[in-house]
ZAZA-137817 format. One line per 5 residues: their letters; for each residue x, y, z of C-alpha. Coordinates in Angstrom, 2 decimals, padded with zeros to 5 digits. Example, Ala and Ser with C-alpha at 12.3 -4.5 7.8 and 13.67 -1.06 7.14 Angstrom:
AS = 012.30 -004.50 007.80; 013.67 -001.06 007.14
***
This chain:
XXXXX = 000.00 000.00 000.00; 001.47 003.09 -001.29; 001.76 006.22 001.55; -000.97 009.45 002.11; 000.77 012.33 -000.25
XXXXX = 002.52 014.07 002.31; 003.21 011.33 004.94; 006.69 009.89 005.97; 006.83 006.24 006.18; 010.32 004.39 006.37
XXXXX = 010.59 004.13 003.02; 009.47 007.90 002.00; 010.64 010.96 003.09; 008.88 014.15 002.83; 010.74 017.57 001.43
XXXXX = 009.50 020.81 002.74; 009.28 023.99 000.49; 007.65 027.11 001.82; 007.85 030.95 002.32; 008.96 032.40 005.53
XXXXX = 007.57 035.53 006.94; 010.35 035.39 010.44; 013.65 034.42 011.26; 015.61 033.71 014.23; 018.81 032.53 015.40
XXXXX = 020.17 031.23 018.96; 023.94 030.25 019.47; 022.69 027.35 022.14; 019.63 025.23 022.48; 019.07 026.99 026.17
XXXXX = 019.74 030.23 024.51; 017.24 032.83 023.35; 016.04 033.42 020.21; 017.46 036.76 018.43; 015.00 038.05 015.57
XXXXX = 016.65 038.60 012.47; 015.03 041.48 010.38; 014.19 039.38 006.72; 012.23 041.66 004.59; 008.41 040.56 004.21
XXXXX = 008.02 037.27 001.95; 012.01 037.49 000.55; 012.42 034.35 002.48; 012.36 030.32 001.67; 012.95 027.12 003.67
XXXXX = 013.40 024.29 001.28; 014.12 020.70 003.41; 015.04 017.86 001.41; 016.63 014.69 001.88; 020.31 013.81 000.60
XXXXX = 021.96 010.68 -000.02; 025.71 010.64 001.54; 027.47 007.57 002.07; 026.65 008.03 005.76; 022.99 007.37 004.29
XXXXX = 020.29 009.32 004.11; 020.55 013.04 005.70; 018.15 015.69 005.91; 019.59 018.88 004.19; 018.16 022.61 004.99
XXXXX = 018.81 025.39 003.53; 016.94 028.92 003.85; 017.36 032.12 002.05; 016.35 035.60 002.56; 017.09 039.49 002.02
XXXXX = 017.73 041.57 005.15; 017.25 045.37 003.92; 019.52 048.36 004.69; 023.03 047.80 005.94; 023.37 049.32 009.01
XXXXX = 025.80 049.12 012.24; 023.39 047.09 013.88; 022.79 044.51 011.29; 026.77 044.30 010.32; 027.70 043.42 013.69
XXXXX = 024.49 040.61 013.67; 025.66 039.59 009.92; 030.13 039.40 010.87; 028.65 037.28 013.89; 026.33 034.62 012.35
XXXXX = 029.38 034.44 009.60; 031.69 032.96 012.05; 029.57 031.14 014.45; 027.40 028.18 013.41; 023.86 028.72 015.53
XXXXX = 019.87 027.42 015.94; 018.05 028.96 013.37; 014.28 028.83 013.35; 011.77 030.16 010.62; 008.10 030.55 010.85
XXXXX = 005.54 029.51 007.90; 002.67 031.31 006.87; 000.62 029.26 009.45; 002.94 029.92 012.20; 004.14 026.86 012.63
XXXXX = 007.84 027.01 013.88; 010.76 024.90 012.69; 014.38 024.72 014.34; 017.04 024.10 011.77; 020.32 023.09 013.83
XXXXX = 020.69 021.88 017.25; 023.98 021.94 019.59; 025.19 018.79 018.12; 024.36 019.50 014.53; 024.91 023.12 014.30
XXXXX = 023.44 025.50 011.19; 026.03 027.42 009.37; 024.96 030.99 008.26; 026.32 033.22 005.37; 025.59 036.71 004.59
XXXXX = 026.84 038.66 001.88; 026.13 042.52 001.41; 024.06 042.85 -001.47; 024.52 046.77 -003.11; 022.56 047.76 -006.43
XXXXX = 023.63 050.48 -009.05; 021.57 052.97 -007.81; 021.03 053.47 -004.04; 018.16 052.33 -002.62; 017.37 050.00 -005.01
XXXXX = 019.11 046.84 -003.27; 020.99 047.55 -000.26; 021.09 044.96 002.70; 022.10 041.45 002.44; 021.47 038.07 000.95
XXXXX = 020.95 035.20 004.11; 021.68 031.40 003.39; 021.42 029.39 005.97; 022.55 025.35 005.39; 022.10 022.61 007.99
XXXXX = 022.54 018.76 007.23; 021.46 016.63 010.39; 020.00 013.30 011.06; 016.38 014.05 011.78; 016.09 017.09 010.00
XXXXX = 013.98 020.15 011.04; 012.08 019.92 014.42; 008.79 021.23 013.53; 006.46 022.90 016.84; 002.91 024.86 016.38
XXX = 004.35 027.29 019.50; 007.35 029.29 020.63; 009.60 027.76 023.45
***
């Protein structure tokens, strides 16, 4: 009997694709989540699963736009760049789902992003990429 579209049996694995309308990080799983400012509906969470010769590994990635370079969001940006966190991202139904945890760490990259004419893009592209075991831990509430 084949599975429900949509369910995860031992032999099937489902892939996540959405749009995110939040973002947050935490260095630790005790820590406390940090909002990241993502511009409204510039963000994706696309979970998938990835053959390795480990076997089978859930692999996250994220990406999003954070508008207008500032002092504030440089120092939040060089951070994230050089130390793997807890991200989580919020759907359009607010459900909540933690990429990373403290032994399977998410790594973080942001590059400054600076159009021809000012104004027109100025801030900076997000990607966030996370391969773990279990993959995303998914929660209908914050923690």
């Amino acid at each position: 009997m084949s599975p429900v579209e949509g369910q995860t049996t031992d032999k099937t694995i489902k892939s996540h694709k959405m749009i995110i309308l939040a973002l947050d990080y935490k260095f630790t799983e005790n820590g406390t989540w940090v909002p990241i400012p993502i511009q409204q509906y510039s963000g994706s969470f696309v979970e998938q699963p990835e053959q390795t010769d480990a076997g089978i590994l859930m692999s996250a990635e994220v990406t999003a736009y954070m508008p207008v370079i500032d002092d504030t969001k440089n120092a939040m940006v060089g951070q994230l760049n050089r130390r793997p966190a807890i991200f989580r991202v919020t759907d359009a139904c607010n459900h909540y789902f933690e990429i990373g945890s403290d032994a399977e760490l998410a790594v973080f990259s942001g590059s400054e992003k600076i159009g021809p004419n000012p104004g027109v893009a100025y801030g900076w592209d997000i990607k966030i990429t996370c391969l773990s075991v279990l993959g995303a831990k998914m929660s209908s509430f914050t923690n």
